[in-house]
C-alpha positions as CSV (number, residue, x, y, z in Angstrom):
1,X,42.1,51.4,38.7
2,X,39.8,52.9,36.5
3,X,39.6,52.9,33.4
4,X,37.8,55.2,30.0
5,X,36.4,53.3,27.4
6,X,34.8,55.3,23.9
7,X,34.4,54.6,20.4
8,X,34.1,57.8,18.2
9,X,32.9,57.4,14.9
10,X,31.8,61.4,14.7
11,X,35.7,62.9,14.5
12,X,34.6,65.6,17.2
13,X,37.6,64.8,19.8
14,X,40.9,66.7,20.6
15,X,42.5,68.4,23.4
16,X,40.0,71.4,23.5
17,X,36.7,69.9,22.3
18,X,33.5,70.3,23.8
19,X,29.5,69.7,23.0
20,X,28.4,73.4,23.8
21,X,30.8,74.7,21.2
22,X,28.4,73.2,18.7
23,X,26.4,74.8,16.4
24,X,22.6,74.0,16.9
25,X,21.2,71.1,14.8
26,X,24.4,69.5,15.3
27,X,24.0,65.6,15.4
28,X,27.0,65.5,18.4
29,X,25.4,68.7,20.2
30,X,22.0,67.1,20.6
31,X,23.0,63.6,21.1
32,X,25.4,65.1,24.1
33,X,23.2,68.2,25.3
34,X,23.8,68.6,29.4
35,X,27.1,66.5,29.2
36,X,29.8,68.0,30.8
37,X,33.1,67.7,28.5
38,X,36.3,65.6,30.2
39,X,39.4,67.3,29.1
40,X,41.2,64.8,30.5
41,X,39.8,61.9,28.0
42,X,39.9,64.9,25.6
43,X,43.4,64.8,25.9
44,X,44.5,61.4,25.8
45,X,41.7,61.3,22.8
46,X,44.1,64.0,21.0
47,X,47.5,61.8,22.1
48,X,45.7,58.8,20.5
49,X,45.0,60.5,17.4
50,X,48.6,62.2,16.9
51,X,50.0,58.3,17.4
52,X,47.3,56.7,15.1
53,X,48.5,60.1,12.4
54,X,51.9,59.5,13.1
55,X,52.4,55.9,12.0
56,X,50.1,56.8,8.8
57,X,47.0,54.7,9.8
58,X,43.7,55.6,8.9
59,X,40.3,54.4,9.0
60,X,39.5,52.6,12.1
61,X,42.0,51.1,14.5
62,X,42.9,51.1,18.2
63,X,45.4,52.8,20.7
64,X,45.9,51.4,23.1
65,X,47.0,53.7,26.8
66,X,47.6,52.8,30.8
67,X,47.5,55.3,33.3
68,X,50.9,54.9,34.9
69,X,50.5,55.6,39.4
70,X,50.8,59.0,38.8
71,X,47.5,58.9,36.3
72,X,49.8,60.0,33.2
73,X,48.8,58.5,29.8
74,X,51.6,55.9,29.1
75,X,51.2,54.8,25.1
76,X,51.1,51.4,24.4
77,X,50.8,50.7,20.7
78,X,48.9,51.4,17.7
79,X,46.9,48.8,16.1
80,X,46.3,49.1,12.8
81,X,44.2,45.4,12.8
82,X,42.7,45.1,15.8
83,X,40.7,41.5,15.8
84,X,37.0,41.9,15.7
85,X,35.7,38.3,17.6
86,X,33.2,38.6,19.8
87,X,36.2,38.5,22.5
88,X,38.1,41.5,21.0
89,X,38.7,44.9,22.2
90,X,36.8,47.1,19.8
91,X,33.5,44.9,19.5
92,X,33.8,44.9,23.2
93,X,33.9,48.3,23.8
94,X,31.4,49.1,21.2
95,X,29.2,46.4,23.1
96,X,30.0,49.5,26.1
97,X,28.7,51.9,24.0
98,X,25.0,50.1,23.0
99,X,26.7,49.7,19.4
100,X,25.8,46.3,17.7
101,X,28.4,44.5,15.8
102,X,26.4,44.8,12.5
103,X,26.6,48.4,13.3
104,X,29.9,48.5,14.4
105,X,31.2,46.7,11.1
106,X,28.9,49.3,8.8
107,X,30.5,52.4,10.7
108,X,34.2,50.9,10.3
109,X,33.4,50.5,6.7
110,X,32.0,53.8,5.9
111,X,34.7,55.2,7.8
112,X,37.3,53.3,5.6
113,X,35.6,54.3,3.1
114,X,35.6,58.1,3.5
115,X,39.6,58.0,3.8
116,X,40.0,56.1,1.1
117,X,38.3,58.4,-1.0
118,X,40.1,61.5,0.9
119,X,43.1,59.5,-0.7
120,X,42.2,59.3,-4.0
């Protein structure tokens, strides 16, 4: 079975995105020039996103999806505090990614952050 693993910290994802949509100058469009968009991560990107809205989280968190034998996105949960040891999911798959977790702890913050303020 296999399996998609991506952290986002950029808030580019749903159902329809993709990187030649972007405007030039675009940090997202040059990072991803030449990649060919996935609208089936795109959509299981948006399903995440709806659950993570639909519970109230914001910030940072995980969702957490199997493909069931007929390769349909079966949700599994919403984790609002996902652990963070070296063993965990999201310092794992940001390992996957080429993101430090110095890096990785910054990003959540700033992310936090910004909501927080969005909040206020």
């Amino acid at each position: 079975m296999s399996f998609a693993v991506e952290v986002n910290f950029d808030g580019l994802i749903g159902p329809s995105h993709n990187y030649g949509g972007l405007s030039d100058g675009n940090l997202a469009s040059a990072k991803n020039a030449g990649d060919v968009s996935n609208p089936r991560e795109a959509a299981v990107q948006a399903l995440c996103l709806r659950a993570f809205a639909a519970v109230g989280a914001h910030g940072w968190g995980r969702v957490d999806v199997l493909f069931d034998e007929a390769g349909v996105a079966q949700l599994l949960e919403v984790n609002t505090v996902p652990g963070m040891t070296d063993h965990s999911l999201v310092p794992m798959a940001a390992r996957a990614r080429g993101i430090d977790f110095d890096t990785l702890v910054a990003r959540i913050l700033a992310t936090s952050q910004r909501a927080q303020r969005a909040a206020c």
